[in-house]
PASEGU-359504 format. One record per residue (C-alpha): residue in three letters; z, y, x; residue number from 1. Coordinates in nm, 2 decimals, decimal comma. Each point is the difference from the previous one (the first is absolute). Layout:
<nodes>
+---------+--------+--------+--------+-----+
| residuo |     c3 |     c2 |     c1 | num |
+---------+--------+--------+--------+-----+
|     ALA |      Z |      Y |      X | NUM |
...
+---------+--------+--------+--------+-----+
</nodes>
This chain:
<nodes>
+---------+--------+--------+--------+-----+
| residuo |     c3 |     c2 |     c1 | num |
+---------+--------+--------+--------+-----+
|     UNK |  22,05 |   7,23 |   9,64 |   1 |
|     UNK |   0,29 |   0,26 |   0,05 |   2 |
|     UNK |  -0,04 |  -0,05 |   0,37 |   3 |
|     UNK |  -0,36 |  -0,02 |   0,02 |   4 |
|     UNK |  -0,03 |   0,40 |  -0,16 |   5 |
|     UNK |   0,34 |   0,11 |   0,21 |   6 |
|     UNK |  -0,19 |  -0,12 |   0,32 |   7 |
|     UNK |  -0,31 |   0,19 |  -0,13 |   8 |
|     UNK |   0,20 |   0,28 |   0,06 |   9 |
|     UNK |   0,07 |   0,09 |  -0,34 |  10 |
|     UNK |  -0,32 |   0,08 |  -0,03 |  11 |
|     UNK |  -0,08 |  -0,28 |  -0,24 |  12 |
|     UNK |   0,33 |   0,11 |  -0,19 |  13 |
|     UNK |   0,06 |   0,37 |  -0,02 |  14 |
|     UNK |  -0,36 |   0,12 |  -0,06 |  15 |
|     UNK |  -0,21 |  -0,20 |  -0,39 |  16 |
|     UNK |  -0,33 |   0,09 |  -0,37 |  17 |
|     UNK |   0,01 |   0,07 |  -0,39 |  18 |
|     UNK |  -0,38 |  -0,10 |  -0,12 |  19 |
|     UNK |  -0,05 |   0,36 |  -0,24 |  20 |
|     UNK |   0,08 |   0,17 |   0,36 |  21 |
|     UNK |  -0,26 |  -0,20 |   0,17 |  22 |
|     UNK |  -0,27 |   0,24 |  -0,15 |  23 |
|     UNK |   0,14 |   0,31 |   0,18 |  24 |
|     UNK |   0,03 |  -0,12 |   0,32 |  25 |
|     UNK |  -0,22 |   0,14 |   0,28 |  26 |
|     UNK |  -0,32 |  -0,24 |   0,09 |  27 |
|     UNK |   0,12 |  -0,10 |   0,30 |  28 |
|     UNK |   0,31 |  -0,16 |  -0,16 |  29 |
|     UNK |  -0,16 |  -0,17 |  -0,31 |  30 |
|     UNK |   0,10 |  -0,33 |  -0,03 |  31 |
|     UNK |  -0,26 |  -0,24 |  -0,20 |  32 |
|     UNK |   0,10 |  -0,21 |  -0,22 |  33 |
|     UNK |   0,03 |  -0,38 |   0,05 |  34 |
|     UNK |  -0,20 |  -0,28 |  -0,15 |  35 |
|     UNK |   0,27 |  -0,16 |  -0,13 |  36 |
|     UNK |   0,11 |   0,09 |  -0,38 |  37 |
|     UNK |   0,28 |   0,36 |  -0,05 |  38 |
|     UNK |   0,29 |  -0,27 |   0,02 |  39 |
|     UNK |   0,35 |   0,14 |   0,09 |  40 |
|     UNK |   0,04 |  -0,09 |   0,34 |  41 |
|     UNK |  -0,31 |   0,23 |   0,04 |  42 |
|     UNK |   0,13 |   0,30 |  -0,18 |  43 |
|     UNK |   0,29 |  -0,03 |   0,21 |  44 |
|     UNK |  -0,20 |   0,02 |   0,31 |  45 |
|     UNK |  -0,16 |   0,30 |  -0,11 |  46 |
|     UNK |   0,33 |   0,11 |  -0,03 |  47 |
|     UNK |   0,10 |  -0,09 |   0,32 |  48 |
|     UNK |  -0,32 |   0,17 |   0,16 |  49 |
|     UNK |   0,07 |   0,32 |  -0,16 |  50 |
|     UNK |   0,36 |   0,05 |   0,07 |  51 |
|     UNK |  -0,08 |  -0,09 |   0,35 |  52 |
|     UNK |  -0,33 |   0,23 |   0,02 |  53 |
|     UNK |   0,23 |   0,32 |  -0,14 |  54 |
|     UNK |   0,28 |  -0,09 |   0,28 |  55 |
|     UNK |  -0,21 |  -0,04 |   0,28 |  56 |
|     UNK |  -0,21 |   0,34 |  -0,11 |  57 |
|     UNK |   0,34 |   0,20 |  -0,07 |  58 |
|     UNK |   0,18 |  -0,08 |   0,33 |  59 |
|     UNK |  -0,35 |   0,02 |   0,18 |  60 |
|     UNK |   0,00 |   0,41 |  -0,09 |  61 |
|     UNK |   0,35 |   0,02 |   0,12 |  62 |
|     UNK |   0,10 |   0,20 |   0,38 |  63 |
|     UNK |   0,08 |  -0,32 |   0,20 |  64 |
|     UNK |   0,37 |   0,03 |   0,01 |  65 |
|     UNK |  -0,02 |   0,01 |  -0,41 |  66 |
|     UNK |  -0,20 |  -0,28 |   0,00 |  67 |
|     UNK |   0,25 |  -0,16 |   0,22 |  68 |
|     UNK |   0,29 |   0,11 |  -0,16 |  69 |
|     UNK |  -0,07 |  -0,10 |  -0,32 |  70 |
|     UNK |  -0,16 |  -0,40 |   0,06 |  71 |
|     UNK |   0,32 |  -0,06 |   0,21 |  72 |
|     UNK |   0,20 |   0,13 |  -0,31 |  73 |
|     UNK |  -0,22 |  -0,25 |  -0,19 |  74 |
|     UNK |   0,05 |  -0,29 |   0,25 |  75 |
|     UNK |   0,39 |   0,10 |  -0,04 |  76 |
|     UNK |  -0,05 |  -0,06 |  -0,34 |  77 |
|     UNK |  -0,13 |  -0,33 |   0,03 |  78 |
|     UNK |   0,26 |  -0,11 |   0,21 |  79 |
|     UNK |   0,29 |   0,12 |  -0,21 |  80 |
|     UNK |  -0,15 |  -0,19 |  -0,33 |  81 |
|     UNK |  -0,17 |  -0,29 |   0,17 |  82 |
|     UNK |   0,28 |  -0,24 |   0,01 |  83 |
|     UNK |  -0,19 |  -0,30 |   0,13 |  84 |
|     UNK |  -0,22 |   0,16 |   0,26 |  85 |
|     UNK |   0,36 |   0,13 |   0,14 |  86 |
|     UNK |   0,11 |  -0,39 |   0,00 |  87 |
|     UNK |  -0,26 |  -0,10 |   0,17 |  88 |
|     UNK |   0,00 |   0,31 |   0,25 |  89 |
|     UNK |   0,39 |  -0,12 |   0,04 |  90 |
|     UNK |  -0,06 |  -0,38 |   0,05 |  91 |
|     UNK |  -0,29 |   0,06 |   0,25 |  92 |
|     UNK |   0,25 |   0,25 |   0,19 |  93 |
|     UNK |   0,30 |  -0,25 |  -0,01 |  94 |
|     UNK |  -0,27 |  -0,32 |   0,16 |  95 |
|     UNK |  -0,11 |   0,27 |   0,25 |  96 |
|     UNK |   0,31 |   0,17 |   0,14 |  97 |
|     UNK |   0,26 |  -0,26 |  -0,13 |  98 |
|     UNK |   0,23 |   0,19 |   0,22 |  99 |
|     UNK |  -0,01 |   0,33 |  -0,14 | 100 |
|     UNK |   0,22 |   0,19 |  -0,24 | 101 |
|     UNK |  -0,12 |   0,04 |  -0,35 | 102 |
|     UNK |   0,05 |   0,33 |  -0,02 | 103 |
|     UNK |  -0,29 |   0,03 |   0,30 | 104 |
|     UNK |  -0,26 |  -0,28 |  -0,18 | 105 |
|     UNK |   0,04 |   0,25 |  -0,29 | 106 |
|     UNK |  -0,09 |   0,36 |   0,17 | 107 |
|     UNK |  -0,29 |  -0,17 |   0,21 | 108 |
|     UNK |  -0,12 |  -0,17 |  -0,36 | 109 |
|     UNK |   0,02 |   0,35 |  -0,15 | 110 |
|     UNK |  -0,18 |   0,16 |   0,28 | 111 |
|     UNK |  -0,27 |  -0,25 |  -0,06 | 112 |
|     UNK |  -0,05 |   0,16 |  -0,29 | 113 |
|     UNK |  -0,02 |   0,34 |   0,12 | 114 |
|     UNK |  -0,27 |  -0,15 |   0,26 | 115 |
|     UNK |  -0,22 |  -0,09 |  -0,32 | 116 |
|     UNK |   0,04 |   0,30 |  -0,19 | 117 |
|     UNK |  -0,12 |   0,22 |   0,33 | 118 |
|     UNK |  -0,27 |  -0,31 |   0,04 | 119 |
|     UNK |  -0,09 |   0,10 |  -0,38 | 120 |
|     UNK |  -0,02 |   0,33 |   0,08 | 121 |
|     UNK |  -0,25 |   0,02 |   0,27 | 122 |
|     UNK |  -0,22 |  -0,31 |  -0,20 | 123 |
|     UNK |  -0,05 |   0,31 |  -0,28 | 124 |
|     UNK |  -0,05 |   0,28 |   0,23 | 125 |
|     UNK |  -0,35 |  -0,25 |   0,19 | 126 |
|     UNK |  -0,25 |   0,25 |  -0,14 | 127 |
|     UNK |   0,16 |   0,27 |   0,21 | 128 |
|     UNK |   0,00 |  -0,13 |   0,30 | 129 |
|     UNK |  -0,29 |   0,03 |   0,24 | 130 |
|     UNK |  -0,05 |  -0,07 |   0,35 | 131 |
|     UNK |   0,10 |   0,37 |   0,13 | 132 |
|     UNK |   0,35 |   0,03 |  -0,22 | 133 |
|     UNK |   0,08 |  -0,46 |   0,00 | 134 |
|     UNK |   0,22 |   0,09 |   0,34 | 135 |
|     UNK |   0,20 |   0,21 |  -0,21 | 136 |
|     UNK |   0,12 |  -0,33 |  -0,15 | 137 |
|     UNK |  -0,11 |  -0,27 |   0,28 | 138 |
|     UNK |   0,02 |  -0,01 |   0,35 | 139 |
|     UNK |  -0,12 |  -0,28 |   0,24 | 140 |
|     UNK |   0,24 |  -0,20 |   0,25 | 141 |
|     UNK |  -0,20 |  -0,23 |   0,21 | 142 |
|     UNK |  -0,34 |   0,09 |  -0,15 | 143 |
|     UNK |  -0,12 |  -0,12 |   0,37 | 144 |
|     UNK |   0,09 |  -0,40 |  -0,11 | 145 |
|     UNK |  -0,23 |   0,00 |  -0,29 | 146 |
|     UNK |  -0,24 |   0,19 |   0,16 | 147 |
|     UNK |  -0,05 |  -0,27 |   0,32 | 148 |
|     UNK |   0,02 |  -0,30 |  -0,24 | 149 |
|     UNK |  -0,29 |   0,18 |  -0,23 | 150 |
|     UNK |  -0,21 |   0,06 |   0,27 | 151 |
|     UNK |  -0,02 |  -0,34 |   0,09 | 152 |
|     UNK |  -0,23 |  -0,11 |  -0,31 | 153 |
|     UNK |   0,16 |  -0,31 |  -0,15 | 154 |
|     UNK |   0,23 |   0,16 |  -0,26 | 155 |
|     UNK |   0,32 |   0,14 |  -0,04 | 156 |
|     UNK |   0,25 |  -0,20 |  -0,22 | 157 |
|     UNK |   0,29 |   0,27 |  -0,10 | 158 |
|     UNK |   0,31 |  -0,17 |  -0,03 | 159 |
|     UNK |   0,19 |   0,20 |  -0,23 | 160 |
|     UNK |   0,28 |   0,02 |  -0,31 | 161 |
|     UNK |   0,13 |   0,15 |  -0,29 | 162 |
|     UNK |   0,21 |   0,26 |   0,24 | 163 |
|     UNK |   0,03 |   0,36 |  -0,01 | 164 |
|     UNK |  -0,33 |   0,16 |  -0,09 | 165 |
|     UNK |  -0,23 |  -0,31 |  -0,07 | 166 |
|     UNK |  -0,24 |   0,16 |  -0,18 | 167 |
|     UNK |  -0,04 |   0,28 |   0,23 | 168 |
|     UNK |  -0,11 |  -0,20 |   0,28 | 169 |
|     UNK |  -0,33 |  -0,12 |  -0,08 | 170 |
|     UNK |  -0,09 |   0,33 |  -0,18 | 171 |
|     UNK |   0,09 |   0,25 |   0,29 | 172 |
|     UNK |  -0,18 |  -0,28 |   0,26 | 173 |
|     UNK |  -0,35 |   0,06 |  -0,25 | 174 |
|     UNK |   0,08 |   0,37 |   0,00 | 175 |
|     UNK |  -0,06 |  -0,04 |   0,41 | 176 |
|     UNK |  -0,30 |  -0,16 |  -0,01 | 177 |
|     UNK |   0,15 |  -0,34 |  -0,04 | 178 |
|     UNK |  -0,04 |  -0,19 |  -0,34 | 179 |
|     UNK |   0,12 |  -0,31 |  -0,04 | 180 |
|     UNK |   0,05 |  -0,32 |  -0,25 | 181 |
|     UNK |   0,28 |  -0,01 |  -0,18 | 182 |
|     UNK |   0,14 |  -0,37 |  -0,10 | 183 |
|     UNK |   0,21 |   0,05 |  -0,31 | 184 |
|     UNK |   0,08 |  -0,14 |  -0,36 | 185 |
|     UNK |  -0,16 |   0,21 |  -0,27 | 186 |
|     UNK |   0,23 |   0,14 |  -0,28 | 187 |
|     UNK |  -0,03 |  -0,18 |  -0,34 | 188 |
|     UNK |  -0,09 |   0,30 |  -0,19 | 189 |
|     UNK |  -0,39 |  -0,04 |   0,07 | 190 |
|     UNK |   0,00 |   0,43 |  -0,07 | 191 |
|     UNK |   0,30 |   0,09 |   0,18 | 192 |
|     UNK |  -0,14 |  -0,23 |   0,32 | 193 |
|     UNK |  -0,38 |   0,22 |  -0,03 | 194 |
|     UNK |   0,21 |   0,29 |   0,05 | 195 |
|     UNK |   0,21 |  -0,11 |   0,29 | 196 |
|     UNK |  -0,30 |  -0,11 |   0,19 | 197 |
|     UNK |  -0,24 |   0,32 |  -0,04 | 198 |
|     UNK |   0,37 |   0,16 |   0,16 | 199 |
|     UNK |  -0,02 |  -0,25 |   0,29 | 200 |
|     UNK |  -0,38 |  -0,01 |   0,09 | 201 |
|     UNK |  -0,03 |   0,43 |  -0,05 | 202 |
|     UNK |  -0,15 |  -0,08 |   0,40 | 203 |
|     UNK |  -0,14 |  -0,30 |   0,02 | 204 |
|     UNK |   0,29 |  -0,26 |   0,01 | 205 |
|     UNK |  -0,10 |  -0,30 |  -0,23 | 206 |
|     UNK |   0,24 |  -0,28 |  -0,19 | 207 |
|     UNK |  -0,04 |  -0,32 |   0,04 | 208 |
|     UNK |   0,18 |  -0,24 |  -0,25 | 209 |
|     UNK |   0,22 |  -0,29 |   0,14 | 210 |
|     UNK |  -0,19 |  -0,20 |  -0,22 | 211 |
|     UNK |  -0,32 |   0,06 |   0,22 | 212 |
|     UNK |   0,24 |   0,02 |   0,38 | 213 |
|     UNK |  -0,14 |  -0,23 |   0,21 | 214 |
|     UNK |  -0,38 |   0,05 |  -0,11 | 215 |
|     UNK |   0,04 |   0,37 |   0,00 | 216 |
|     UNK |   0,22 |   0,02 |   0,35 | 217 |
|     UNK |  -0,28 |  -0,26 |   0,19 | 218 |
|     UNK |  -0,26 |   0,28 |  -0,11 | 219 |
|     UNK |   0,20 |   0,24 |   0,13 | 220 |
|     UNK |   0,10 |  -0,12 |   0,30 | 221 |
|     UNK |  -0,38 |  -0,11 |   0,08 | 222 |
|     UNK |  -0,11 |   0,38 |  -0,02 | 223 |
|     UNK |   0,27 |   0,14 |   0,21 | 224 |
|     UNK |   0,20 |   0,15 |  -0,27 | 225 |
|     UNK |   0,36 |   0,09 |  -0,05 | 226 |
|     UNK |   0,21 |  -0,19 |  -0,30 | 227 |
|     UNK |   0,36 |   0,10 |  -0,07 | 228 |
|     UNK |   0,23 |  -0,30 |  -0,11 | 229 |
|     UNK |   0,33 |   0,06 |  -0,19 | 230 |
|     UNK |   0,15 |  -0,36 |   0,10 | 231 |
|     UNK |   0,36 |   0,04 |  -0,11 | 232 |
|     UNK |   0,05 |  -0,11 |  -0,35 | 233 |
|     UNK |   0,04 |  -0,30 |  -0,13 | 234 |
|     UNK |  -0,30 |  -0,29 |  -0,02 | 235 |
|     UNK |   0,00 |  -0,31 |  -0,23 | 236 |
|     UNK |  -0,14 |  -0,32 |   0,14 | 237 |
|     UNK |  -0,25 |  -0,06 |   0,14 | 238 |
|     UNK |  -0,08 |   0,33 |   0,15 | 239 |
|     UNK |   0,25 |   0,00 |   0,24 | 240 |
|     UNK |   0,22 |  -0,14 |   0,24 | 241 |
|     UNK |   0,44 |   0,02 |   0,03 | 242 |
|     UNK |   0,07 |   0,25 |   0,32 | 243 |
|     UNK |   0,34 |   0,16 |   0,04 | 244 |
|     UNK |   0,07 |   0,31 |  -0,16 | 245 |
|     UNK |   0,37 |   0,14 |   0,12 | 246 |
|     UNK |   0,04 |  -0,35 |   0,09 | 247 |
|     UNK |  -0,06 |  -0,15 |  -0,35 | 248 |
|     UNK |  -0,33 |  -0,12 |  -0,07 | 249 |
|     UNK |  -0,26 |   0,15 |  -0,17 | 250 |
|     UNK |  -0,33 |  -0,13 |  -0,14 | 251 |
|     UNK |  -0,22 |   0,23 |   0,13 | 252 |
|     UNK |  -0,38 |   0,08 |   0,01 | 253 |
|     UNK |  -0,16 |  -0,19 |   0,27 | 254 |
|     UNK |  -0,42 |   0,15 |  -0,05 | 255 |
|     UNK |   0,10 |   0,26 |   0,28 | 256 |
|     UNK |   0,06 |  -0,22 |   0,30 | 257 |
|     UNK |  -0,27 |  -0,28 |  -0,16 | 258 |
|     UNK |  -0,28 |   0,28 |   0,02 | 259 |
|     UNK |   0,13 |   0,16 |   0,33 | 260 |
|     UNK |  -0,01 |  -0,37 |   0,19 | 261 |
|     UNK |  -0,38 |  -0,07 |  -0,20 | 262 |
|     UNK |  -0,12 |   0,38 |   0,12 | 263 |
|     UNK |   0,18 |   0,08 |   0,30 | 264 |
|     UNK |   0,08 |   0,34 |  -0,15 | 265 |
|     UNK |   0,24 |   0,23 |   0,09 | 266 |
|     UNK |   0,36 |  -0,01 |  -0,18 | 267 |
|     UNK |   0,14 |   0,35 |   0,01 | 268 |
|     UNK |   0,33 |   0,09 |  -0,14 | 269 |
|     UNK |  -0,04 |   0,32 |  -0,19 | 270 |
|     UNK |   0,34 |   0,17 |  -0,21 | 271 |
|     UNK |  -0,01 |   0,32 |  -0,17 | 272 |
|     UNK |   0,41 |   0,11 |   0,02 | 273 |
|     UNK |   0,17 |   0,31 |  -0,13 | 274 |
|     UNK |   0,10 |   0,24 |   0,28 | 275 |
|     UNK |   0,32 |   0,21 |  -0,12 | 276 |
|     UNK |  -0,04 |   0,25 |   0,31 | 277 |
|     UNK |  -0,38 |   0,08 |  -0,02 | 278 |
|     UNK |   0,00 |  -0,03 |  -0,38 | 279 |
|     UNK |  -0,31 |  -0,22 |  -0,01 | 280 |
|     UNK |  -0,12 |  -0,37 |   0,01 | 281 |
|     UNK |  -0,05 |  -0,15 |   0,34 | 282 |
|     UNK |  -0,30 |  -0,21 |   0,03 | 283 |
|     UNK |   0,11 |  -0,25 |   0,30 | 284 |
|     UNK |  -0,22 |  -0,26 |   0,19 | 285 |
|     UNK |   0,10 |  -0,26 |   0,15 | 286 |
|     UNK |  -0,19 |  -0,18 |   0,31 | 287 |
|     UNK |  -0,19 |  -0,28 |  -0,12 | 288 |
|     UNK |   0,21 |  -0,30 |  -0,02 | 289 |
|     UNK |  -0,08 |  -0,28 |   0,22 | 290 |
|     UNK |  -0,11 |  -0,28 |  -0,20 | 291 |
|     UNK |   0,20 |  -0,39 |   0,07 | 292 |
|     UNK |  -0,31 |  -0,22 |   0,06 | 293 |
|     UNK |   0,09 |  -0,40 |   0,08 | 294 |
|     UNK |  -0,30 |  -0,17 |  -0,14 | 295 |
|     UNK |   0,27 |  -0,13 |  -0,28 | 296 |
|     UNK |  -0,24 |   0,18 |  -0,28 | 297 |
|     UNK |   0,30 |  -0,06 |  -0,30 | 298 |
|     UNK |   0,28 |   0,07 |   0,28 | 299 |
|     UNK |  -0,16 |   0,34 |   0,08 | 300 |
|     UNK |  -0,06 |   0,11 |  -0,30 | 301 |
|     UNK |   0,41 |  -0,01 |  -0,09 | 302 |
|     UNK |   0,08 |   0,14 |   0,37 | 303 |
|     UNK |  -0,18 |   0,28 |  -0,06 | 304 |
|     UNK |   0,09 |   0,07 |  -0,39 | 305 |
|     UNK |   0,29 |  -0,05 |   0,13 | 306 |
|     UNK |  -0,05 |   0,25 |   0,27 | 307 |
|     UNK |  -0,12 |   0,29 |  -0,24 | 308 |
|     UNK |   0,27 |  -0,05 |  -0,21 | 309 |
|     UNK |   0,28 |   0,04 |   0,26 | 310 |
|     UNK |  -0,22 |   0,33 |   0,07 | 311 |
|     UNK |   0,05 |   0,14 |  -0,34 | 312 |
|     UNK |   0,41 |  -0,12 |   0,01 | 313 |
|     UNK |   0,02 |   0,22 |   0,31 | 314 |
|     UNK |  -0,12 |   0,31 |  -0,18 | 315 |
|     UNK |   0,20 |  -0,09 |  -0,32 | 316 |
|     UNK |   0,25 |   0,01 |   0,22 | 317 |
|     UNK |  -0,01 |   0,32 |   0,18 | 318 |
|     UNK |  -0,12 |   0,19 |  -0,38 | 319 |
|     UNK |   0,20 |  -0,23 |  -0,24 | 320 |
|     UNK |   0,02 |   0,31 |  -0,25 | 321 |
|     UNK |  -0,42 |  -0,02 |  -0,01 | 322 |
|     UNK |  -0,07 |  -0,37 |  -0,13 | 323 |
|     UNK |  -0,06 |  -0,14 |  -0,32 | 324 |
|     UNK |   0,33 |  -0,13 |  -0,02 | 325 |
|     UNK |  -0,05 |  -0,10 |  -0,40 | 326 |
|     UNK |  -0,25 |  -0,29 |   0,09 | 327 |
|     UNK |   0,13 |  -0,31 |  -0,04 | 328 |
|     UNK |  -0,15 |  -0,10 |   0,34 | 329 |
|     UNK |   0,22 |  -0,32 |   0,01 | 330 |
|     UNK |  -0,13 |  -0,16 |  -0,36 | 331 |
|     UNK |  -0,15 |  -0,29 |   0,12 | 332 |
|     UNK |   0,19 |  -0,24 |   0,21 | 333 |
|     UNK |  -0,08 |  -0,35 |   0,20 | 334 |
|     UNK |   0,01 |  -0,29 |  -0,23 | 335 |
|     UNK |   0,34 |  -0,06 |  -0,10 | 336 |
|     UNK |   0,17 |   0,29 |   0,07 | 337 |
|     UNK |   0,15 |   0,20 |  -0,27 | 338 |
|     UNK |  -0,09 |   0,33 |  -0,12 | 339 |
|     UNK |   0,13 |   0,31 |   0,15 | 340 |
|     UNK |  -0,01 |   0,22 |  -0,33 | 341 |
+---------+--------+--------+--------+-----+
</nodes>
């Protein structure tokens, strides 16, 4: 659970609703009341909601470099309390760069968190942004890749992950002209997860639940749409396949290269990285990646998982300071083989 809201981006963490305060919020932000009886669990949603709706609202009036400032210093926080999340952030680091000092595994852990603080940041400031002021905060690298494999008709798979500015990537694309589906878990607080997803469809971006993936991506794909695909955490069986993953492998979602074989769509790489010199996220396509196609339907579908995933350990790589470092992306293992946390 602990994972699940730090990979929301805090978002599910930092900002939650008291049930007397309910009555004084505007319209817009009125959250009715369940059908199920006033139990605790509930109250402590509202809770939740409320303490999440104030954040969000307070940082979203703040000058940009406040509202920076001051979700890093939270995200700091985090990391200096959070003793597990910093274990797992550390064990991840040692199976990925067993080679490296400790002393590095730890600055590029705490960077991370600085990443998601900034990340938390911009996810408050959305209503701002609008189509004239978003390349204050995104620019496009290789805009021409996604454009040639959208005009072709048959879809657009983006193969992404949960590096650098994840969020911003599929809002600044709909503030272009370009909404897209987003394939993501919801957050368990059902009021908290409402508010997260009138943030992420402001321009016509919609959610589609994993529970609904390959239904919702077929439909998708058959209307020449786009659907971005965060395929770097952690699957349980039978929803994926074992690829390597920094040369240890990974159970891994394997919808991505199952619907890109069915639909012949296109399977763009598309990372939204921090850029220290220009001060802003880089929004960077890749050129469509060239699917492995032998007739061997079972054998291509774990070629090509296996494919993506290499793709997303290439730019975990080159920005390890930007990924989601405190997912246990290693839980399960092949039959036998014992756990690595």
């Amino acid at each position: 659970m602990k994972e699940q809201i730090v990979s929301q981006i805090f978002i599910g963490s930092t900002l939650r609703s008291n049930t007397a305060a309910l009555q004084n919020l505007p319209r817009h932000f009125f959250v009715p009341p369940l059908t199920c009886p006033a139990t605790l669990p509930l109250v402590r949603q509202r809770l939740e909601y409320w303490i999440v709706w104030l954040w969000v609202k307070i940082v979203g009036l703040l000058p940009r470099p406040l509202a920076r400032a001051k979700c890093i210093v939270f995200a700091l926080t985090v990391y200096l309390v959070h003793r597990r999340l910093r274990r797992v952030g550390m064990r991840n680091l040692a199976l990925a760069f067993p080679e490296m000092p400790r002393r590095q595994r730890r600055s590029i852990l705490r960077a991370e968190f600085v990443s998601l603080g900034r990340q938390l940041a911009e996810f408050c400031l959305f209503p701002r942004y609008t189509r004239e002021n978003v390349g204050h905060v995104v620019v496009y690298d290789g805009f021409e890749n996604f454009e040639r494999a959208y005009t072709q008709g048959k879809g657009v798979l983006f193969l992404t992950g949960h590096l650098g500015g994840w969020e911003l990537s599929a809002f600044a694309h709909s503030l272009q002209g370009y909404p897209l589906s987003i394939v993501m878990r919801s957050v368990d607080n059902p009021y908290v997860d409402r508010m997260i997803q009138r943030y992420r469809t402001m321009h016509g971006n919609r959610t589609v639940d994993k529970d609904d993936f390959v239904r919702g991506l077929l439909a998708a794909m058959r209307a020449g749409e786009t659907v971005g695909i965060l395929m770097d955490t952690n699957m349980t069986p039978p929803q994926g396949v074992f690829v390597d993953f920094f040369g240890i492998p990974a159970y891994t979602a394997s919808g991505l290269a199952r619907i890109a074989l069915r639909t012949d769509a296109a399977v763009v790489p598309g990372f939204t990285v921090w850029d220290s010199s220009l001060r802003k996220y880089r929004l960077h396509f890749d050129p469509a990646v060239e699917l492995v196609r032998t007739g061997d339907d079972q054998a291509d579908i774990i070629a090509n998982t296996a494919k993506f995933t290499r793709i997303i350990e290439d730019y975990v790589r080159r920005y390890p300071d930007q990924w989601l470092w405190v997912h246990r992306r290693w839980k399960t293992r092949p039959e036998g083989e014992q756990p690595l946390y």
